[in-house]
N, C-alpha and C positions, 0 to 999 in steps of 0.2 A: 143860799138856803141849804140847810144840812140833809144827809139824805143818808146819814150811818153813823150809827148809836152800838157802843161797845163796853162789856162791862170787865171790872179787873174788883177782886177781893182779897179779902182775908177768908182761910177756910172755914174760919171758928168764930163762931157768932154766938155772942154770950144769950140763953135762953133769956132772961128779962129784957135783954133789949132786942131780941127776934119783932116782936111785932111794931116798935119805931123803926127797925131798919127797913122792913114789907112795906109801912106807911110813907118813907122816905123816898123807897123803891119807885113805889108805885106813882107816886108824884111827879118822878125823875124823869119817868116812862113817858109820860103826859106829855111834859116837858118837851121833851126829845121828838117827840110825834107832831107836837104844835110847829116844831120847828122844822118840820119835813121831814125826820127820820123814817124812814121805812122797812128799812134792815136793821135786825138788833142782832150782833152777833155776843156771842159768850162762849165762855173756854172749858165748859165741864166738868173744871172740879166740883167737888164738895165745899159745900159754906154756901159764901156768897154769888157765885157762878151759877149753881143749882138754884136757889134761891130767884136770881135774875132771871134766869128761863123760863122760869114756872112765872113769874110774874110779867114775861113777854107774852105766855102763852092765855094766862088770863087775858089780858089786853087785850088779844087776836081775838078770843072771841065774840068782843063785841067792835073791832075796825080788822078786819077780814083781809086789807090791804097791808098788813105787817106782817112781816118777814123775821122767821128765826133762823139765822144761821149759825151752827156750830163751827167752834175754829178747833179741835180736837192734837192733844199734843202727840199723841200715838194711838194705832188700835186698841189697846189693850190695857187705857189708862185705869179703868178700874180694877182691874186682876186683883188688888188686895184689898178692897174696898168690901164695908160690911154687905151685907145682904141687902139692909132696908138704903144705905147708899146705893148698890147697884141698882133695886130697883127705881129707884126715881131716876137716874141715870138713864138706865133700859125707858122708863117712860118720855124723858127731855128726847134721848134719840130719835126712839118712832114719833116723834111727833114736828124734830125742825123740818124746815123747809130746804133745806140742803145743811152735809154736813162735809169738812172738809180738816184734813188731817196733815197736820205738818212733815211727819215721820211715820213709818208703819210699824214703829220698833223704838222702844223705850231709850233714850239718847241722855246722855248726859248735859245736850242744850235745846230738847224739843221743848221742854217749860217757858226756857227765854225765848225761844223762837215764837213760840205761839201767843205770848204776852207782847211782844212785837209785834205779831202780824194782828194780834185786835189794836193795839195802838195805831199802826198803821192805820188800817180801813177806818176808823174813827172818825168821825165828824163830830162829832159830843163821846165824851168817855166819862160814863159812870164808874166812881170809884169809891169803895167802904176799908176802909181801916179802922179795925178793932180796936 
């Protein structure tokens, strides 16, 4: 029985197909929950990452035993991110159930590392390519 569900994307999610990927998403989710997932970890970025969180977080509302864990590549991964990205960012933060950071400091391999370590913890890996 799986017990960790992890998502990996592309940042860029063409608006026409936004709402088959949420519908895909959200399917996925199901999926992954039937199958004992518990912990759904995601990595933060923008796109499909965000995307997946906000659709962990819907799901929690109504099975209260799901778990969002951030896998985060550095403190400070939004620093050039727009406004309306940071705040949904700022809203996925306060809101996982623990967040956890591979580096504290922008690294030239905290991205691989951190796309590693959701592969790692993985029991089902949701993945979207554009």
């Amino acid at each position: 029985m799986a017990s960790a569900c992890a998502f990996s994307g592309h940042r860029k999610i063409e608006k026409d197909r936004m709402q088959s990927v949420i519908d895909h998403l959200s399917r996925a989710i199901k999926y992954a929950y039937d199958e004992g997932c518990r912990d759904f970890y995601c990595g933060g970025a923008v796109g499909f990452d965000t995307l997946a969180a906000r659709e962990v977080l819907r799901f929690r509302m109504s099975h209260p035993d799901v778990r969002l864990i951030l896998y985060l590549p550095c403190l400070n991964q939004d620093e050039k991110w727009s406004y309306r990205q940071s705040d949904a960012y700022e809203y996925i933060l306060s809101s996982a159930d623990e967040v956890r950071y591979i580096s504290e400091e922008y690294t030239k391999t905290c991205m691989r590392e951190r796309n590693q370590a959701l592969a790692d913890v993985a029991d089902i890996l949701i993945v979207y390519v554009g």
